[in-house]
C-alpha positions as CSV (number, residue, x, y, z in Angstrom):
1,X,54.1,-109.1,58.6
2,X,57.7,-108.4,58.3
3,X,59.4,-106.9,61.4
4,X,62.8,-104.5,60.8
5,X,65.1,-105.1,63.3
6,X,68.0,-102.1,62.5
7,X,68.3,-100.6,65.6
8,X,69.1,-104.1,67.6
9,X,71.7,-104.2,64.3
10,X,72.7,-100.7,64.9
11,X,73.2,-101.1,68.4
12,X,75.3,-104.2,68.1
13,X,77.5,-102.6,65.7
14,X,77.7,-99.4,68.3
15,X,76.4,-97.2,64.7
16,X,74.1,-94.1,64.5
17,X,71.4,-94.1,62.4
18,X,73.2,-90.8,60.9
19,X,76.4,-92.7,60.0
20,X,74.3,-95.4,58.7
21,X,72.8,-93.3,56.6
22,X,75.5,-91.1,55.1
23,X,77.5,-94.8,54.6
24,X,75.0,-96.0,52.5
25,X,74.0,-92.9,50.7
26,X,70.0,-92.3,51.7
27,X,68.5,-89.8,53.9
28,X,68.0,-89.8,57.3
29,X,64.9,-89.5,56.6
30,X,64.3,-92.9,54.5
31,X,66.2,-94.6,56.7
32,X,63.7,-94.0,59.6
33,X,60.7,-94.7,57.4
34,X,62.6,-98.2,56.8
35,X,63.5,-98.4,60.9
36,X,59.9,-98.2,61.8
37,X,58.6,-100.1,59.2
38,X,56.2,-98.0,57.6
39,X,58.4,-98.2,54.3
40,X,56.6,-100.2,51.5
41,X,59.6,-102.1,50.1
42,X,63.2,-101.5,50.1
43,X,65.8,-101.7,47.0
44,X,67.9,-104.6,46.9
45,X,71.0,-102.2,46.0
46,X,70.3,-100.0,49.6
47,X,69.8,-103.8,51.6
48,X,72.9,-104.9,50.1
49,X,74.6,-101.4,51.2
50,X,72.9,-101.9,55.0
51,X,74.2,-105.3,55.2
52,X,78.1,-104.3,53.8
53,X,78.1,-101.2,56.6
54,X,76.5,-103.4,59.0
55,X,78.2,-106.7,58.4
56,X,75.6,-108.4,58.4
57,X,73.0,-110.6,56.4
58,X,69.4,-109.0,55.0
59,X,67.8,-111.6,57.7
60,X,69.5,-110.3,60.2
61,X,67.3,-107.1,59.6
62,X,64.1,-108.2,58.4
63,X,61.8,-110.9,60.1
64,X,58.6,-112.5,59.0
65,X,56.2,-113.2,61.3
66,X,52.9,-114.3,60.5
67,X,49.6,-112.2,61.4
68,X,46.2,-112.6,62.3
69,X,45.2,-111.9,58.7
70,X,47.4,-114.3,57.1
């Protein structure tokens, strides 16, 4: 299970998810399919552009933890 942690990233970097968004060219929209994790996968290109607004590294976002089913 892979856990997205962009609002503690947000947060720390005092960001909206709007501004987020509009710096890194998706939709509001997307980006809260991708906050919540109900988003299926995620480009490399818009992680890379997360991580350059954010300063921050892709692990710093996502987290694998293992589930009952694995």
């Amino acid at each position: 299970m892979i856990t997205v942690n962009l609002d503690v990233m947000l947060a720390r970097r005092k960001m909206s998810s709007g501004e987020l968004a509009a710096r890194v060219g998706i939709t509001q929209a997307n980006l809260s399919i991708l906050k919540t994790g109900k988003a299926k996968a995620v480009r490399f290109s818009t992680l890379a552009a997360i991580c350059r607004e954010l300063q921050c590294q892709p692990g710093d976002i996502l987290e694998y933890h293992e589930s009952e089913d694995d």
